[in-house]
ZADRENSE-773425 format. One record per atom (N, C-alpha, C): residue number from 0; residue in one letter; atom name; x, y, z. Coordinates in steps of 0.02 Angstrom, whole numbers, plus 50000, padded with zeros to 5 digits. Each point is the difference from the previous one (the first is absolute). Layout:
<rec nr="NUM" rest="A" atom="CA" X="X" Y="Y" Z="Z"/>
...
END
This chain:
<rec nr="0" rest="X" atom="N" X="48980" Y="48235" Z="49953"/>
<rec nr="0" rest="X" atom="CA" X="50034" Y="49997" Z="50063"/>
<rec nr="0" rest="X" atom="C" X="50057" Y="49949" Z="49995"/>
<rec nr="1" rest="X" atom="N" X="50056" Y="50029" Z="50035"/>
<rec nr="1" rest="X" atom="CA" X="50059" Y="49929" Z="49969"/>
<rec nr="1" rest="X" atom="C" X="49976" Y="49947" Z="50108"/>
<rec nr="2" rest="X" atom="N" X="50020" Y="49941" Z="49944"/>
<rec nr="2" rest="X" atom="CA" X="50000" Y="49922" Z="50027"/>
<rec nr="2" rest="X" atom="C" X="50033" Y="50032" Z="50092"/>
<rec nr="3" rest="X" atom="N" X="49957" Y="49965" Z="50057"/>
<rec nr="3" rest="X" atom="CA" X="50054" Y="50007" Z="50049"/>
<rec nr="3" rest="X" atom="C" X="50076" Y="50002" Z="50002"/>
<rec nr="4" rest="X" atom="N" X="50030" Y="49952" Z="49973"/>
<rec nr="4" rest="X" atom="CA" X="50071" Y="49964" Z="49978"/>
<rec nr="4" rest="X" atom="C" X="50022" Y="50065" Z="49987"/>
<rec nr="5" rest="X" atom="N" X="49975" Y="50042" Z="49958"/>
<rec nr="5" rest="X" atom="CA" X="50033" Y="50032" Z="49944"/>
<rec nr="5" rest="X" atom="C" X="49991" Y="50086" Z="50053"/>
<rec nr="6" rest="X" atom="N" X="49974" Y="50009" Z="50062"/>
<rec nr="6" rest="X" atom="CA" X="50006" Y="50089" Z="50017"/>
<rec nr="6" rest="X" atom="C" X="50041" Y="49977" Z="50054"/>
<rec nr="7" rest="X" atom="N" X="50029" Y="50060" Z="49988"/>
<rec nr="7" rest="X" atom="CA" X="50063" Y="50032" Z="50040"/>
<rec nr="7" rest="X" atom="C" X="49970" Y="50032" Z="50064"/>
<rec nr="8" rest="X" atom="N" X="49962" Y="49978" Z="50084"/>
<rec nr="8" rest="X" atom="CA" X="49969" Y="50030" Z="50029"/>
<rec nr="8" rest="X" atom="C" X="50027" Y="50001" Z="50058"/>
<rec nr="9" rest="X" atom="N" X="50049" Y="49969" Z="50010"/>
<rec nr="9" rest="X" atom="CA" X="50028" Y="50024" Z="50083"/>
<rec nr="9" rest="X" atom="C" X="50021" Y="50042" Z="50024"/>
<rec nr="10" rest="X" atom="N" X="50009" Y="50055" Z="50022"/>
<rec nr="10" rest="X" atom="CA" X="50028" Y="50054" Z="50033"/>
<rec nr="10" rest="X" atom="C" X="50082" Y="49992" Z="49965"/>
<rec nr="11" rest="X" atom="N" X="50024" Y="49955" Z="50060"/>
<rec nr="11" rest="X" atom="CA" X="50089" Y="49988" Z="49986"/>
<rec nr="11" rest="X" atom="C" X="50020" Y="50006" Z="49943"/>
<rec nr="12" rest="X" atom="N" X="49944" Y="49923" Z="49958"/>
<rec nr="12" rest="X" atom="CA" X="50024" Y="50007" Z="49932"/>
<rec nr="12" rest="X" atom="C" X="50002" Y="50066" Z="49942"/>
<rec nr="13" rest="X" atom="N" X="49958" Y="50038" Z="50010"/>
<rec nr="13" rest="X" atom="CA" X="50005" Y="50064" Z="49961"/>
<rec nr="13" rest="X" atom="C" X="50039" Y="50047" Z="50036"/>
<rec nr="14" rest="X" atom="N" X="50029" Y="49990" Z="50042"/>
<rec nr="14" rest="X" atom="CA" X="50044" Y="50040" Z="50053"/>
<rec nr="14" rest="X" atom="C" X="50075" Y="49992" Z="49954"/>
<rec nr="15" rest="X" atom="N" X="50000" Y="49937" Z="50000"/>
<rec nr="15" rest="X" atom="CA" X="50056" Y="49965" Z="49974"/>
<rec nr="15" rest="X" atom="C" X="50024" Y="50031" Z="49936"/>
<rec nr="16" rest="X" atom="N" X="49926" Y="49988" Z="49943"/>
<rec nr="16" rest="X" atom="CA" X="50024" Y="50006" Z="49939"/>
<rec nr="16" rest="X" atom="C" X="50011" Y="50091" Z="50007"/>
<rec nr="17" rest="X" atom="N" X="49976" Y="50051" Z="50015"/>
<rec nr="17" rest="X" atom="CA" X="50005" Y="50053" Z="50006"/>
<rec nr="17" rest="X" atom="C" X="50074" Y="50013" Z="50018"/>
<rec nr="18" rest="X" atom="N" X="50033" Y="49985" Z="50065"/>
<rec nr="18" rest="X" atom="CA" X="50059" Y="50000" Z="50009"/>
<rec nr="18" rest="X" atom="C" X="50067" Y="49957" Z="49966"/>
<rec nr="19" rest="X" atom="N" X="49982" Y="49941" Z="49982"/>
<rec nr="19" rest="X" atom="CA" X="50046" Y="49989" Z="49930"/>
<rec nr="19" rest="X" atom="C" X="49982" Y="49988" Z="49951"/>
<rec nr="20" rest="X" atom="N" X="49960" Y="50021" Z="49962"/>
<rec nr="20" rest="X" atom="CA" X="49989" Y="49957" Z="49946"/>
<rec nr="20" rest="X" atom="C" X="50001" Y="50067" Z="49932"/>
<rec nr="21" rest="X" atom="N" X="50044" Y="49974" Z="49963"/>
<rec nr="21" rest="X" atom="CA" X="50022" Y="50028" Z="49938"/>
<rec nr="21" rest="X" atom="C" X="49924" Y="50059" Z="49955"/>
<rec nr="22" rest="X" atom="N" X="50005" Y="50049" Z="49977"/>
<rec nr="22" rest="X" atom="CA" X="49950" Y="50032" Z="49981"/>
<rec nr="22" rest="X" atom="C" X="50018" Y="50013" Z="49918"/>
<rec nr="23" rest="X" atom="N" X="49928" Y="50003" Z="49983"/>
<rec nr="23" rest="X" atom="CA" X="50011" Y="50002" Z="49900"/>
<rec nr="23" rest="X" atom="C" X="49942" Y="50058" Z="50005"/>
<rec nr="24" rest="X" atom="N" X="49996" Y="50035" Z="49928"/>
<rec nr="24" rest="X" atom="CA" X="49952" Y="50043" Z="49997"/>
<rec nr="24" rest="X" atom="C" X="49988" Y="50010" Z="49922"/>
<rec nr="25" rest="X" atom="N" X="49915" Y="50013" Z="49994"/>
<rec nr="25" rest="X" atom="CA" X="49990" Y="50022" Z="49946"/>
<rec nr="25" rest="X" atom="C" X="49949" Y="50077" Z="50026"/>
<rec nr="26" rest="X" atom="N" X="49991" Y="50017" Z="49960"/>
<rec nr="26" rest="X" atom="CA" X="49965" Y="50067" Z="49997"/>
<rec nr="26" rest="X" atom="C" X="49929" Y="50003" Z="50055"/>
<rec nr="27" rest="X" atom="N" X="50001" Y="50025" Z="50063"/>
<rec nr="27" rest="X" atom="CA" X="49937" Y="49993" Z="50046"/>
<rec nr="27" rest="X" atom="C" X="50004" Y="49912" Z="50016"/>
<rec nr="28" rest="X" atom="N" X="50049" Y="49970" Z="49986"/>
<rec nr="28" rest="X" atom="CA" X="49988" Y="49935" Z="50056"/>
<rec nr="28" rest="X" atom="C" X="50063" Y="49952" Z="49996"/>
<rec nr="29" rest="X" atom="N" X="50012" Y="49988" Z="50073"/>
<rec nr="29" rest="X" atom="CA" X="50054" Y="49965" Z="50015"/>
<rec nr="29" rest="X" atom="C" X="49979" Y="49948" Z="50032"/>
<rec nr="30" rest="X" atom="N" X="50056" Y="49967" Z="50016"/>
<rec nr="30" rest="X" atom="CA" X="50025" Y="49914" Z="50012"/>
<rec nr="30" rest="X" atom="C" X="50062" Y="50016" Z="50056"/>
<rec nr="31" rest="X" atom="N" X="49993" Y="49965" Z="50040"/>
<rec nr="31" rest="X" atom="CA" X="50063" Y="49970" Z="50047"/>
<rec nr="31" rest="X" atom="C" X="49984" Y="49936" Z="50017"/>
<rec nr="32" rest="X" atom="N" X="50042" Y="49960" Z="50001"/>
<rec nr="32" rest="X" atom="CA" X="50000" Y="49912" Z="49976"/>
<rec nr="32" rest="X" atom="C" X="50058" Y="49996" Z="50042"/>
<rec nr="33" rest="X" atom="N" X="49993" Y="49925" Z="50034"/>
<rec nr="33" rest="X" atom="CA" X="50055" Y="49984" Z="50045"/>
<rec nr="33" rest="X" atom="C" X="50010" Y="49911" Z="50001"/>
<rec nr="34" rest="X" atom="N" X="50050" Y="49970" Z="49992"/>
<rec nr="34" rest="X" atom="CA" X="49981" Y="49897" Z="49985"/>
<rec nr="34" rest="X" atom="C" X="49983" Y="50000" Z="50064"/>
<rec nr="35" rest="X" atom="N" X="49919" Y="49957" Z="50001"/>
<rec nr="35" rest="X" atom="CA" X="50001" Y="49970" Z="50073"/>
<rec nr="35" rest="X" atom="C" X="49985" Y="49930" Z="50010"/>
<rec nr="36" rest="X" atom="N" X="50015" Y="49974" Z="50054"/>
<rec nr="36" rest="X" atom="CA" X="50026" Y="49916" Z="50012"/>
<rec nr="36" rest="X" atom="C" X="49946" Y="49956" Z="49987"/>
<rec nr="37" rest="X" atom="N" X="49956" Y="50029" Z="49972"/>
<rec nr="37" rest="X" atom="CA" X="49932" Y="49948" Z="49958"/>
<rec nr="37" rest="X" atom="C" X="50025" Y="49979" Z="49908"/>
<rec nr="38" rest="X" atom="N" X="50036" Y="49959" Z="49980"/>
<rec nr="38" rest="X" atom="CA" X="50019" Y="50005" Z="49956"/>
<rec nr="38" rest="X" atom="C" X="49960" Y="49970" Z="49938"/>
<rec nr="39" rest="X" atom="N" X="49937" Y="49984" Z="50016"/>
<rec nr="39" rest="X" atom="CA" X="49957" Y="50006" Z="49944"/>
<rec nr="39" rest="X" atom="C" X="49928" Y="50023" Z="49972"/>
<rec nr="40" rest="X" atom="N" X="50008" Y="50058" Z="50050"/>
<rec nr="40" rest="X" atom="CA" X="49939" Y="50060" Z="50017"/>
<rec nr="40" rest="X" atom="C" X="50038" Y="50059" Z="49987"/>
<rec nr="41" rest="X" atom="N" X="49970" Y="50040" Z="49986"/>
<rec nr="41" rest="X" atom="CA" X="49992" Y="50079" Z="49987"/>
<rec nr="41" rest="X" atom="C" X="49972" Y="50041" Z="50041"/>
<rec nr="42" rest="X" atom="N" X="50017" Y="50061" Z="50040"/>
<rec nr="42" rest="X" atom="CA" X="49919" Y="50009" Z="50053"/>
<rec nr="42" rest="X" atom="C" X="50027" Y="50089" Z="49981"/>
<rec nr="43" rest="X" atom="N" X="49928" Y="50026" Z="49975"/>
<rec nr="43" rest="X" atom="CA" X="50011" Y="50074" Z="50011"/>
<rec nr="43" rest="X" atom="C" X="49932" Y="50058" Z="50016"/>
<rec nr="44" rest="X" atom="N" X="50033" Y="50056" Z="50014"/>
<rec nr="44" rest="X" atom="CA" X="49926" Y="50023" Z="50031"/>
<rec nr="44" rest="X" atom="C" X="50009" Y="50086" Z="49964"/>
<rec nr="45" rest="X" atom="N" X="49962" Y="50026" Z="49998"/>
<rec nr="45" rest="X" atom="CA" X="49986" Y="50069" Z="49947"/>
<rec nr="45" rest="X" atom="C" X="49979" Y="50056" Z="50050"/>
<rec nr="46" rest="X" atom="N" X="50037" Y="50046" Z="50017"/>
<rec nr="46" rest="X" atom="CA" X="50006" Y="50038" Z="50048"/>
<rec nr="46" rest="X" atom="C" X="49962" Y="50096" Z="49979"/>
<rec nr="47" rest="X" atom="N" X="49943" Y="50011" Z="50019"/>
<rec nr="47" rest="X" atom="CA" X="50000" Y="50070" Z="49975"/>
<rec nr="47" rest="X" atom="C" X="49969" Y="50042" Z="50045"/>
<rec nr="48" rest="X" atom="N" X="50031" Y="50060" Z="49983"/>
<rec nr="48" rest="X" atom="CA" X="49985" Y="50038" Z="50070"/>
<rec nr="48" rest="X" atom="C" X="49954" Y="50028" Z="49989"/>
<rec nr="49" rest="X" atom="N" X="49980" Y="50062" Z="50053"/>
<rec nr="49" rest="X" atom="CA" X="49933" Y="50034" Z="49988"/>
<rec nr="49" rest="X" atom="C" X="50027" Y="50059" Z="49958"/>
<rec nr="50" rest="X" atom="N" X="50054" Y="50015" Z="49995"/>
<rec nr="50" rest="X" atom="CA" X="50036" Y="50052" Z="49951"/>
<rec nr="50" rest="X" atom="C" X="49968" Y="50002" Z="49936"/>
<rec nr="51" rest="X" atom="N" X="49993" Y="49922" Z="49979"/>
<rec nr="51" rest="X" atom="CA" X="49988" Y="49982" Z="49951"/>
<rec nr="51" rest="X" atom="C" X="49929" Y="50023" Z="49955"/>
<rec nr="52" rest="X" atom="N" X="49965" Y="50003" Z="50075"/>
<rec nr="52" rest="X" atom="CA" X="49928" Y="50019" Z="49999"/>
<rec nr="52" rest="X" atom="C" X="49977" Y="49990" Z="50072"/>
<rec nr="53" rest="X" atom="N" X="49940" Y="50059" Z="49983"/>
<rec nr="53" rest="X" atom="CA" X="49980" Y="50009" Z="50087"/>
<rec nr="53" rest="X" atom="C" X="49942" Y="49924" Z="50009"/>
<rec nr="54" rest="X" atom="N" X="49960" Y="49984" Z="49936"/>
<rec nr="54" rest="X" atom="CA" X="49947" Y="49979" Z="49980"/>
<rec nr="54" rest="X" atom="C" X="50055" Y="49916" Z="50000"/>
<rec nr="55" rest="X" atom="N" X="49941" Y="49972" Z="50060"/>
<rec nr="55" rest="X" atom="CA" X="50031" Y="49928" Z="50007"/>
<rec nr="55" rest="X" atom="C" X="49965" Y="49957" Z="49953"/>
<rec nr="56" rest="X" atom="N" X="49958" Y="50020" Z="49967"/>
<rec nr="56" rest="X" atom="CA" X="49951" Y="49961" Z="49912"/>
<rec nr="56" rest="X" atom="C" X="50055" Y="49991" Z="49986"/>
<rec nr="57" rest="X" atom="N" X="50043" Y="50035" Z="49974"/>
<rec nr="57" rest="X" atom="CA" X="50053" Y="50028" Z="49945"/>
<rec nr="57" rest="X" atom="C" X="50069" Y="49967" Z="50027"/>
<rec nr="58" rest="X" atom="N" X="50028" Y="50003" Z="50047"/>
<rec nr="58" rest="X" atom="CA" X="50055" Y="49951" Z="50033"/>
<rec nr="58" rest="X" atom="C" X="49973" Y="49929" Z="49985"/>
<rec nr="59" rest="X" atom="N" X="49957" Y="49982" Z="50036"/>
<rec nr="59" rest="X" atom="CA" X="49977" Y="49922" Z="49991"/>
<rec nr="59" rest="X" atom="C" X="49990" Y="49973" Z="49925"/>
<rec nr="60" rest="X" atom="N" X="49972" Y="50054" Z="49954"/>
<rec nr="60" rest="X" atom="CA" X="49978" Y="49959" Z="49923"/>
<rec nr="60" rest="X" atom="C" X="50067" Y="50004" Z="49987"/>
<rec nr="61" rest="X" atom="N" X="50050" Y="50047" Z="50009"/>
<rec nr="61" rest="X" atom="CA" X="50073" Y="49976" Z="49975"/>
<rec nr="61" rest="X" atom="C" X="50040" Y="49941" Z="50010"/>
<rec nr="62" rest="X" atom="N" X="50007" Y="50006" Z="50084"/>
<rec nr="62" rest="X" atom="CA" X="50025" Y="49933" Z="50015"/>
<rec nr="62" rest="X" atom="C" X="49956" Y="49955" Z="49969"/>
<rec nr="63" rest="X" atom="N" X="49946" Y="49996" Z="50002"/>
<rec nr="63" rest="X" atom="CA" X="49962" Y="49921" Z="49974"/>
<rec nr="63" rest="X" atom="C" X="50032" Y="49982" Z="49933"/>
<rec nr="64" rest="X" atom="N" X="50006" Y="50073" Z="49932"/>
<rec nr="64" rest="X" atom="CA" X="50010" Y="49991" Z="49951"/>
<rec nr="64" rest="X" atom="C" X="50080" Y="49941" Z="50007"/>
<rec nr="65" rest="X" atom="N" X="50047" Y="50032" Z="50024"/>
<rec nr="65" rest="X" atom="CA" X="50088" Y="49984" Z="50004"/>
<rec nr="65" rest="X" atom="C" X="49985" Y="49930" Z="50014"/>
<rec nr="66" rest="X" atom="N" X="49957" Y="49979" Z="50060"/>
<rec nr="66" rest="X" atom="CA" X="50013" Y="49934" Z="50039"/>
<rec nr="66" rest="X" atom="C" X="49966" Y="49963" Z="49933"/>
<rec nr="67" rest="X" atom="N" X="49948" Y="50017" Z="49957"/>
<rec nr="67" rest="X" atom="CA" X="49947" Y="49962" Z="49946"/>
<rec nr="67" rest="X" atom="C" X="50070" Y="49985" Z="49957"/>
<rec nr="68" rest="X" atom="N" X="50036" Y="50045" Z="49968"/>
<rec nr="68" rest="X" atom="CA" X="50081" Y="50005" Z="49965"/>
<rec nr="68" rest="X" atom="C" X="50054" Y="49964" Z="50009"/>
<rec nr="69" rest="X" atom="N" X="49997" Y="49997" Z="50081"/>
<rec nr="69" rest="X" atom="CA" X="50064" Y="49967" Z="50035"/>
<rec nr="69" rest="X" atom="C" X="49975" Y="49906" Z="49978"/>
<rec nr="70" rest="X" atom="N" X="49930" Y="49979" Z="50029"/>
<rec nr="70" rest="X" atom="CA" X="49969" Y="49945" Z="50005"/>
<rec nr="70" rest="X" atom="C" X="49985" Y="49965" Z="49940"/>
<rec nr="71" rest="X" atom="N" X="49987" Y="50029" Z="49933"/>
<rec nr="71" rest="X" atom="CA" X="49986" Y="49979" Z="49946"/>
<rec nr="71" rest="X" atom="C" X="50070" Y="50011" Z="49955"/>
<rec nr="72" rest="X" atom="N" X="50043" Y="50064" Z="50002"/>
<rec nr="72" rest="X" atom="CA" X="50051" Y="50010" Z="49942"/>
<rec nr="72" rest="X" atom="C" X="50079" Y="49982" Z="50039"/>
<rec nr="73" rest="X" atom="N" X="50000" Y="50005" Z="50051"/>
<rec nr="73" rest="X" atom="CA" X="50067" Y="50002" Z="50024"/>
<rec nr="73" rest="X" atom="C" X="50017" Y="49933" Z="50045"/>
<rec nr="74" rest="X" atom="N" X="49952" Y="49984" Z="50029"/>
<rec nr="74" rest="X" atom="CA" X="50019" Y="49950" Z="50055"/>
<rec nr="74" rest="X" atom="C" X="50013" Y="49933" Z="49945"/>
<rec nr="75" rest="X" atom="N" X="49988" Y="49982" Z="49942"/>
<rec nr="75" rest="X" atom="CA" X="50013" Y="49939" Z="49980"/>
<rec nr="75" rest="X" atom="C" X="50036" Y="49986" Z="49955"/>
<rec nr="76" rest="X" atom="N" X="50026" Y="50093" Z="49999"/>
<rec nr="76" rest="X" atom="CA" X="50067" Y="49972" Z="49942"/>
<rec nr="76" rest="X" atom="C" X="50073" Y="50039" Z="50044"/>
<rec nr="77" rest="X" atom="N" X="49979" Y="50006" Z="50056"/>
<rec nr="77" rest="X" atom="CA" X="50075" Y="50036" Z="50051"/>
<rec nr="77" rest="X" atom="C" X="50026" Y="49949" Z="50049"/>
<rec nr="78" rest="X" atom="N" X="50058" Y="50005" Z="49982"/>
<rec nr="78" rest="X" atom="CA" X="50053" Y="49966" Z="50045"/>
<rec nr="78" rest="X" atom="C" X="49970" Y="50001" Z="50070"/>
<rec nr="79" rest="X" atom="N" X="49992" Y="49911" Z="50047"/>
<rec nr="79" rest="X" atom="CA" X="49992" Y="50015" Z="50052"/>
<rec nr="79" rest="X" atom="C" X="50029" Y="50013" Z="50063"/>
<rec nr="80" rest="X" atom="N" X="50000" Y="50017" Z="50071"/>
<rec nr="80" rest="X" atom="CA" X="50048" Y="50017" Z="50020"/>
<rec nr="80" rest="X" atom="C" X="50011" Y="50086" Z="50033"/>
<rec nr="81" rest="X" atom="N" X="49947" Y="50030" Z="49988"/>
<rec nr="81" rest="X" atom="CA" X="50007" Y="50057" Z="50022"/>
<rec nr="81" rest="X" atom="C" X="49945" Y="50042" Z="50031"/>
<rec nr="82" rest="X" atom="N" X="50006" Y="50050" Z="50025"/>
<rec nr="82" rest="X" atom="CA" X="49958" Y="50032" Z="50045"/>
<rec nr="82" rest="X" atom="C" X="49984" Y="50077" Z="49982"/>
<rec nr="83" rest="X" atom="N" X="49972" Y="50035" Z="49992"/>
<rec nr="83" rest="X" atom="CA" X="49988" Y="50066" Z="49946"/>
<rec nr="83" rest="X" atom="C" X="49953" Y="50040" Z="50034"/>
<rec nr="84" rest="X" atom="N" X="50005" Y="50075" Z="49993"/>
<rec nr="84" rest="X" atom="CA" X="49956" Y="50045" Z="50047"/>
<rec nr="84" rest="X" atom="C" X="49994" Y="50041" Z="49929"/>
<rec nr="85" rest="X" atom="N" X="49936" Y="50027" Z="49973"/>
<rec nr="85" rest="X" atom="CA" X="49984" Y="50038" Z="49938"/>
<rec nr="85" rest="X" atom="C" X="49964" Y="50055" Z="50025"/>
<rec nr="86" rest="X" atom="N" X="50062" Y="50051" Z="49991"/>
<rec nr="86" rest="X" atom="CA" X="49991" Y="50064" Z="50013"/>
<rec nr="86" rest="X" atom="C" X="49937" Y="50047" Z="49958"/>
<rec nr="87" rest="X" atom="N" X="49939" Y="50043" Z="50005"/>
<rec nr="87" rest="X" atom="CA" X="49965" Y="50015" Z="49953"/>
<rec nr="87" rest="X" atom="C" X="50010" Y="50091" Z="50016"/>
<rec nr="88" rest="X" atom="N" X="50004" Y="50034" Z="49922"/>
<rec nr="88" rest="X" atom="CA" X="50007" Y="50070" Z="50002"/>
<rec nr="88" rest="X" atom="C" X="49917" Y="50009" Z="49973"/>
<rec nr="89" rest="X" atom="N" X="50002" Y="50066" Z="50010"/>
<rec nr="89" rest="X" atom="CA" X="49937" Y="50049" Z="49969"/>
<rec nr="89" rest="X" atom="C" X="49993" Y="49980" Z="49933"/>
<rec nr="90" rest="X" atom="N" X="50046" Y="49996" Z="49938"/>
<rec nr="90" rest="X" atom="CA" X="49983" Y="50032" Z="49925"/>
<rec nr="90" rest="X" atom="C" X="49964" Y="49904" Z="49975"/>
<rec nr="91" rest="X" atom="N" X="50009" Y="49954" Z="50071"/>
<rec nr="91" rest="X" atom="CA" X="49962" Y="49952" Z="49981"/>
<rec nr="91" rest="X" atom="C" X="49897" Y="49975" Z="49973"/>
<rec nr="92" rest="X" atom="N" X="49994" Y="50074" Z="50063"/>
<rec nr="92" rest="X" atom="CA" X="49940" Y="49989" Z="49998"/>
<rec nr="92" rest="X" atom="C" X="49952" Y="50017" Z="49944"/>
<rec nr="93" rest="X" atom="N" X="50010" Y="50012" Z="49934"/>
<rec nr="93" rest="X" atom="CA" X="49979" Y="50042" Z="49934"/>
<rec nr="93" rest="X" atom="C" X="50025" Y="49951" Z="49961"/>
<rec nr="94" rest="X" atom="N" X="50037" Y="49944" Z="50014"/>
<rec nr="94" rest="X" atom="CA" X="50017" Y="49948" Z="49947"/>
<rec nr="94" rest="X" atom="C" X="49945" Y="49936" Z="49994"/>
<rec nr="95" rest="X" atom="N" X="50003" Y="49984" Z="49919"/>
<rec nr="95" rest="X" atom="CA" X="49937" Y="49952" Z="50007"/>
<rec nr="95" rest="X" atom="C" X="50043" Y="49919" Z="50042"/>
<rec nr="96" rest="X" atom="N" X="49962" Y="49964" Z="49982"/>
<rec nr="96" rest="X" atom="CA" X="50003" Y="49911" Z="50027"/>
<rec nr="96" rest="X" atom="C" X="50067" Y="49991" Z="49960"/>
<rec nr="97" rest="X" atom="N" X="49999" Y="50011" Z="49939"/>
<rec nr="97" rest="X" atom="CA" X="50034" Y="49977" Z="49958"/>
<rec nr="97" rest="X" atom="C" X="50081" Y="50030" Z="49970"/>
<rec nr="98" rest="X" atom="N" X="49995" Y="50069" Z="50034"/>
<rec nr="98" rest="X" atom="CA" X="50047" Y="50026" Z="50042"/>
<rec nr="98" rest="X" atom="C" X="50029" Y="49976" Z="50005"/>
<rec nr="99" rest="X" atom="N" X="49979" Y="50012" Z="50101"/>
<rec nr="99" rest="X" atom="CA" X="50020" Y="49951" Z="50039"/>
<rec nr="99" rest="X" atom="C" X="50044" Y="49949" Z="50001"/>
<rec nr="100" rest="X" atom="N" X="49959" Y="49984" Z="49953"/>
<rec nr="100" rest="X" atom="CA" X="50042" Y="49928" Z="50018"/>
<rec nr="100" rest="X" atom="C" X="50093" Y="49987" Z="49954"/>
<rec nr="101" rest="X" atom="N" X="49960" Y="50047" Z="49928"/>
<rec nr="101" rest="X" atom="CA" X="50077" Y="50018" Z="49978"/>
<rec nr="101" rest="X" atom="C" X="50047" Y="50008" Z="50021"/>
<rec nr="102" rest="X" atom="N" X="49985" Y="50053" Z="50059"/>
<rec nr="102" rest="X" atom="CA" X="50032" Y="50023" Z="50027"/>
<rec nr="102" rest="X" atom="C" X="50034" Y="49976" Z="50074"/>
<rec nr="103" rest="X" atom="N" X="49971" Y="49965" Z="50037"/>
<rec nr="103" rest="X" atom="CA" X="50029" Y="49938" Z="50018"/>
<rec nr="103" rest="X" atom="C" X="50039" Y="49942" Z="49964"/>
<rec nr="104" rest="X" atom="N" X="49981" Y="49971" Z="49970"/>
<rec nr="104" rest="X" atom="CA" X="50029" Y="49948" Z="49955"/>
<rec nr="104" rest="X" atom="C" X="50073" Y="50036" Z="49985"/>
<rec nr="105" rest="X" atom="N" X="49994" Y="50056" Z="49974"/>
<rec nr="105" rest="X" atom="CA" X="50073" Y="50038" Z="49993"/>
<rec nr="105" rest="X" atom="C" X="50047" Y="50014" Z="50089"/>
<rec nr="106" rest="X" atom="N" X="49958" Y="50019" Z="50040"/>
<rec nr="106" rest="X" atom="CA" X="50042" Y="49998" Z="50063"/>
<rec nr="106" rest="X" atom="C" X="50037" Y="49941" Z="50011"/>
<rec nr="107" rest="X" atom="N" X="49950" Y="49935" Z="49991"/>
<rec nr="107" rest="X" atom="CA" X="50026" Y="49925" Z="50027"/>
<rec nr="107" rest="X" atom="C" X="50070" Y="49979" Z="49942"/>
<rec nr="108" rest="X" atom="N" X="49985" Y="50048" Z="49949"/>
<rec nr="108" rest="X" atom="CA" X="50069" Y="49955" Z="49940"/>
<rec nr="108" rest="X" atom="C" X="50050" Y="50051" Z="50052"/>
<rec nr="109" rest="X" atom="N" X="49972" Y="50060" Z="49982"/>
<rec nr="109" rest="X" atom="CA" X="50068" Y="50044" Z="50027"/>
<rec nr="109" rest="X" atom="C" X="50050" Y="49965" Z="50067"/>
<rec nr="110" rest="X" atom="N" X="49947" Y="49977" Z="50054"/>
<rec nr="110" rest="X" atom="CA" X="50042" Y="49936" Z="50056"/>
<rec nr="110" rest="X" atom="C" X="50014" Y="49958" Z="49972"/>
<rec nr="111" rest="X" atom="N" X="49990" Y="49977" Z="49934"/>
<rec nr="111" rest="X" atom="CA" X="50042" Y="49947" Z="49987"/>
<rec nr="111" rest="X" atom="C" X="49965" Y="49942" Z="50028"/>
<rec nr="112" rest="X" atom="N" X="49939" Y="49990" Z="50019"/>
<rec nr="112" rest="X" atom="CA" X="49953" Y="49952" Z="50020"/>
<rec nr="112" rest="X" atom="C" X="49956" Y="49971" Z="49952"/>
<rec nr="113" rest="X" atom="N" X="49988" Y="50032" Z="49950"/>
<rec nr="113" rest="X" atom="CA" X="49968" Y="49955" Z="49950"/>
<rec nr="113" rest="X" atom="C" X="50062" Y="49962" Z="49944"/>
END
């Protein structure tokens, strides 16, 4: 689970990053990232629909996986300063841990955040 400090949970604020905030993409999962006025925190939150899956097991072990990714691989080597909404597709759910996380780690270079 990432640190209080570290989720993106207010209404506005994900309002915000949705309406400006720059978007990157890799294959079944995206990023929109926006600088916000906390300048030595990070805060982001992992967004998936029921599209994704009808089966809310299967939404939740995903998000848990990204936020376990975000909290251990990304939050301590990314620039701080920003605010991030992580979009999740279907062809995620068939990927292992280790994946995953590849495959993140490659989203965050692609922003230019690691």
């Amino acid at each position: 689970m990432l640190y209080a400090r570290n989720r993106l949970a207010k209404r506005k604020d994900i309002e915000r990053v949705i309406k400006r905030g720059r978007s990157f993409f890799v294959p079944d999962l995206g990023l929109r990232i926006i600088r916000n006025d906390m300048k030595e925190v990070s805060r982001f939150t992992v967004v998936t629909s029921i599209k994704l899956s009808k089966k809310a097991v299967e939404r939740n072990k995903l998000k848990r996986r990204l936020r376990e990714i975000i909290r251990k691989e990304i939050l301590p080597t990314i620039q701080p300063g920003f605010d991030g909404l992580i979009n999740t597709r279907k062809g995620l759910l068939s990927l292992t841990f280790d994946a995953l996380r590849e495959k993140t780690i490659q989203l965050f270079k692609k922003a230019r955040l690691i």
